[in-house]
C-alpha positions in Angstrom: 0.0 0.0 0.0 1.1 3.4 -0.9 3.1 5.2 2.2 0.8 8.7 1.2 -2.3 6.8 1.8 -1.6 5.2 5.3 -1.8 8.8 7.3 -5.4 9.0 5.4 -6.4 5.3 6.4 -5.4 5.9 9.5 -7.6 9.1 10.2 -10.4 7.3 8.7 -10.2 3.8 10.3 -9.4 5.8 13.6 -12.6 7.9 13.4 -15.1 4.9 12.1 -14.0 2.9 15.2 -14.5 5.8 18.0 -17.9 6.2 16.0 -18.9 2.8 16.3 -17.7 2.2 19.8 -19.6 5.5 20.7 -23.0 4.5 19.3 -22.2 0.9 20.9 -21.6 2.0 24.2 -24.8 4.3 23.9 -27.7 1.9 24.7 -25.2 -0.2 27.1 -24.7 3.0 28.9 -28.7 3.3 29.4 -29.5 0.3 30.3 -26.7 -0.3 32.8 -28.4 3.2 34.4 -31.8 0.6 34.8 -29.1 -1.9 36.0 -27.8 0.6 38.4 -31.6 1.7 39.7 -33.5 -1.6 39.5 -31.6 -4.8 41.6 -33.9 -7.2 40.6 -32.2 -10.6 39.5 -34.3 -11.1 36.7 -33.6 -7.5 35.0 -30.4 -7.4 35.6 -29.7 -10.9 33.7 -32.1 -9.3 30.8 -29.7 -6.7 30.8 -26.6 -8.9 30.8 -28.3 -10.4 27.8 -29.2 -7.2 25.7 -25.9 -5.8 26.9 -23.8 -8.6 25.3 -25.7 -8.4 21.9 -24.5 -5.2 22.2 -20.7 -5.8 22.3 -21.7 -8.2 19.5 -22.9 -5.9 17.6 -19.4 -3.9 18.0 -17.5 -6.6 17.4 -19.2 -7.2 14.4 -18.7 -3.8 13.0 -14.5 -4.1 14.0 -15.1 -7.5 11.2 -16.5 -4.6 8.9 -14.0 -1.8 9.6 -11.1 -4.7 9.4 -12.1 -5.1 5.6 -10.7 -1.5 4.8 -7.8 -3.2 4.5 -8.3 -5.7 1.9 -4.7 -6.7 1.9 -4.9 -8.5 5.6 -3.9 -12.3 5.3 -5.4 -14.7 8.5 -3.7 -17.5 9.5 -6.2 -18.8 12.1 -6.1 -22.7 13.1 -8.2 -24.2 16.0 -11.7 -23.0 16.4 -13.3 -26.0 14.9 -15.5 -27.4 18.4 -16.1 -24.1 20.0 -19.4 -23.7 20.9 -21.5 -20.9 22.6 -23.6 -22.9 24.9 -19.7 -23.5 27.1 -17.5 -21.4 29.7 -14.0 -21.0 28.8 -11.2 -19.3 30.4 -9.7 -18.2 28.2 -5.2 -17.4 28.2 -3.2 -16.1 25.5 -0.1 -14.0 24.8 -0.1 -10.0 24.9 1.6 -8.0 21.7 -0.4 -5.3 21.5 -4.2 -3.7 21.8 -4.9 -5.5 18.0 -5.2 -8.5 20.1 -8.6 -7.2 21.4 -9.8 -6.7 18.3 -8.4 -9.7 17.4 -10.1 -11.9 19.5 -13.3 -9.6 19.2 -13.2 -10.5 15.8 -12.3 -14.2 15.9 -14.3 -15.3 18.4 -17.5 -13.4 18.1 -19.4 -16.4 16.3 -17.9 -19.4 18.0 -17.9 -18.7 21.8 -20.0 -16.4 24.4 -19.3 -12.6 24.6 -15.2 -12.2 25.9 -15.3 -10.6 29.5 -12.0 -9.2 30.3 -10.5 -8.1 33.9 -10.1 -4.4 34.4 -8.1 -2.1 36.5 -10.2 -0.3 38.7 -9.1 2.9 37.9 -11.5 2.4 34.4 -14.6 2.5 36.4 -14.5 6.1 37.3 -14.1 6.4 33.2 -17.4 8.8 32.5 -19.5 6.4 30.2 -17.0 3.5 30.0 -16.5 2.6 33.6 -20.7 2.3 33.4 -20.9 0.2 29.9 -18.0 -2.1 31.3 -20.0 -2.7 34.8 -23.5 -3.5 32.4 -21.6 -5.7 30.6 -20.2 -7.9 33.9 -16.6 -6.7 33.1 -15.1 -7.4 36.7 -13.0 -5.0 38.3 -9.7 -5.6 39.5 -8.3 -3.3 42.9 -4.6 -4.4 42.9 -2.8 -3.5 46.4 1.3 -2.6 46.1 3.2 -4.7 48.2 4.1 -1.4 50.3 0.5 -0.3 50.3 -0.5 -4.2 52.0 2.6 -3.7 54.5 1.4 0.0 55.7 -2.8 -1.7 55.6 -2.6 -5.5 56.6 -6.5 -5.3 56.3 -6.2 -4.7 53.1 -5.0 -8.4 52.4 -6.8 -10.9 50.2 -9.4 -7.7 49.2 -8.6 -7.9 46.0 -9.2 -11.8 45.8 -12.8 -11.4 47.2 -13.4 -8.7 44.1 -12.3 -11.3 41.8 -14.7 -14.0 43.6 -17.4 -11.7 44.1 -17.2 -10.9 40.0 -17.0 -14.3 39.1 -20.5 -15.5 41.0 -21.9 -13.6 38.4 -20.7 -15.8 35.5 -22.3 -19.1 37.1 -25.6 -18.1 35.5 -24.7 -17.7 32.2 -22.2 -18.6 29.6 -19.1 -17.2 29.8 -15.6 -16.6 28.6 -13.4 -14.8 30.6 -10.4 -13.5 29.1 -6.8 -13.5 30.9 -3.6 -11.9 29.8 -1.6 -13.9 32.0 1.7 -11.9 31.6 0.3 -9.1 32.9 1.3 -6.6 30.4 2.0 -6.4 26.4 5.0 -7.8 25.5 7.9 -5.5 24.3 11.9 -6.5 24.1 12.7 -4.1 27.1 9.8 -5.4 29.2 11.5 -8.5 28.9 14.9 -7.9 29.8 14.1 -5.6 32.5 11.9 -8.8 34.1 14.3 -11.4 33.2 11.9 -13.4 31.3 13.1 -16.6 30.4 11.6 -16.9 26.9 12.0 -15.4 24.0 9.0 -14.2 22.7 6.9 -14.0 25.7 7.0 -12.4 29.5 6.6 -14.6 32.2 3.3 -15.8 33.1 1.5 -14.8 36.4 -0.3 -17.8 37.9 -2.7 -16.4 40.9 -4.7 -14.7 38.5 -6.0 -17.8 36.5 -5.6 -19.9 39.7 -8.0 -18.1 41.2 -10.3 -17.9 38.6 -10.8 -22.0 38.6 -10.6 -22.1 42.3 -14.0 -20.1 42.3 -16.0 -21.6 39.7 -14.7 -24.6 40.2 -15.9 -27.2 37.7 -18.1 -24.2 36.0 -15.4 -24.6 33.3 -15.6 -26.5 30.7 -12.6 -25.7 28.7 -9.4 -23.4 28.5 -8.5 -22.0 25.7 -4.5 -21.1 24.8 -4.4 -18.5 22.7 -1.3 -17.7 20.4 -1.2 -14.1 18.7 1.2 -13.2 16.3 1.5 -10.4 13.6 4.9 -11.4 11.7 5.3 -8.6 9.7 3.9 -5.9 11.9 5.4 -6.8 15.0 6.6 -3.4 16.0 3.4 -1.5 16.3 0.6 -3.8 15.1 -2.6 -1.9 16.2 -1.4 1.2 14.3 -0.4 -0.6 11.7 -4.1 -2.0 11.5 -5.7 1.6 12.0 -3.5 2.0 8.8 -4.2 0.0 6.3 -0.2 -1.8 6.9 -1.2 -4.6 8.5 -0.3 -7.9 6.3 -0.8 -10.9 8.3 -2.7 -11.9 11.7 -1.5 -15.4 12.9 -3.7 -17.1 15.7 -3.2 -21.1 17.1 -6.0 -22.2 19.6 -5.8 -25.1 21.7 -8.6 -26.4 23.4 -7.5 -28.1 26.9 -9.2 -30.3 29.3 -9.7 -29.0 33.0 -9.3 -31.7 35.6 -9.4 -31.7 39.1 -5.2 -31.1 39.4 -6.1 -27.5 38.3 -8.8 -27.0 41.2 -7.0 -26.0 44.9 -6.2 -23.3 47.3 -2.9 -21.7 45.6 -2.7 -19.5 48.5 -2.2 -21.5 51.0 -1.4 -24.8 49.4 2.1 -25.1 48.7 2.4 -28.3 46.7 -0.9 -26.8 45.0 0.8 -23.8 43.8 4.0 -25.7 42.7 2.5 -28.2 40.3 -0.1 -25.2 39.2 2.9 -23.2 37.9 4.6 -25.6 36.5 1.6 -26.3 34.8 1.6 -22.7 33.5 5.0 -22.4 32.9 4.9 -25.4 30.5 2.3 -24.0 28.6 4.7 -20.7 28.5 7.6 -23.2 27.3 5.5 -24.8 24.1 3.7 -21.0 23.4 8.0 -19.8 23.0 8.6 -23.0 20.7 5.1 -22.1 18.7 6.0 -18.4 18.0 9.3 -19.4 17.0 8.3 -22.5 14.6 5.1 -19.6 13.2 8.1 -16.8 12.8 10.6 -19.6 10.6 7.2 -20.5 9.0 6.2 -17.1 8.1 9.5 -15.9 6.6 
């Protein structure tokens, strides 16, 4: 594609998308206000449902605005067995905001709507913080070590958030989204932390851990997610916005959850050792995977 016309792209790929998230996040917004007013069970689980066509809707409309770029090439391999009726925990690598979109896009059809954790801070967010909380997004109040060594009461307040949000998912179908490393991956983030692999940060257990532990066998799968934008691996989601983007690799694995995966990693030792090394194995074969897709791709 021309260099002149990526500036242009970009303006107009930028403005379609705040457009479309706007008029989304519209009648979300209103009806998580008759959320807010009205705690009845039953209208708040109508509103869940509406709320989630919603985001369907916008995800749908991302599929559209995706096609201004005619040029982008998807390598996608694993979705075959998905099915919307399941819950799925859902773990993948972190490049870059594309992978949103991303798995906005690829998933919209095959699995229910993706809820992911959010900082806290977003909540105050005029008009998002509101649409987020309609649509069951659970909210995530992470304590410092310092802050939890000044206020000891503070301890384990952030676990009973995530508990408290994840009681909500036992009524309906659900996939919850986890970036397990904790941030999107960049070559400085990586040697600053050490990580021991080289396409990936290192993965951070309690989160996920967690997550099983409180809906126990409400699970039914977890799916490993592996991103990748070969070409565009420097700044993929402008690259997207601009009409550059080439290629969007994606592997799913579909893995069985069994009782090793259910247990208190708090406070269980052994627990949490054979729980990481579960992880970290995962982490080991994601490194091999990105590397064997990169040799592939050139």
């Amino acid at each position: 594609m021309p260099k002149l016309l990526s500036p242009v792209i970009f303006i107009i790929s930028a403005v379609l998308a705040i457009l479309v998230t706007a008029l989304c996040s519209l009648p979300i917004v209103l009806v998580g206000v008759i959320k807010l007013l009205v705690p009845i069970p039953a209208v708040w689980r109508a509103i869940s449902t509406f709320a989630d066509y919603i985001m369907w809707c916008w995800c749908q409309s991302l599929a559209w605005l995706l096609k201004v770029n005619p040029n982008i090439r998807w390598d996608v391999d694993g979705l075959s067995g998905l099915e919307k009726k399941n819950w799925y925990l859902l773990i993948g690598n972190h490049q870059s905001w594309a992978d949103i979109v991303v798995l906005c896009v690829l998933f919209r059809n095959h699995i229910p709507m993706n809820k992911y954790f959010l900082k806290q801070q977003l909540a105050w967010i005029p008009f998002v913080g509101l649409a987020c909380w309609a649509l069951d997004m659970p909210f995530m109040k992470r304590y410092s070590r310092s802050y939890l060594l000044k206020h000891p009461e503070k301890r384990g307040k952030d676990l009973e958030t995530t508990r408290h949000s994840c009681e909500k998912f036992r009524q309906r179908p659900t996939t919850i989204v986890n970036f397990v490393e904790g941030s999107r991956f960049t070559e400085a983030k990586k040697i600053k932390t050490r990580s021991p692999y080289r396409n990936l940060l290192a993965p951070k257990a309690a989160g996920i851990a967690f997550t099983l532990s409180t809906l126990g066998n409400q699970f039914d799968k977890v799916l490993n997610v592996t991103l990748l934008y070969p070409d565009n691996q420097e700044h993929p989601f402008i690259d997207m916005l601009s009409g550059r983007l080439k290629c969007i690799v994606v592997r799913v694995e579909c893995l069985p959850i069994d009782e090793s995966l259910h247990g208190d990693y708090f406070n269980d030792k052994e627990f949490k050792h054979n729980f990481q090394l579960w992880l970290n194995t995962l982490w080991q074969e994601k490194d091999r995977l990105l590397d064997k897709l990169k040799h592939q791709q050139r």
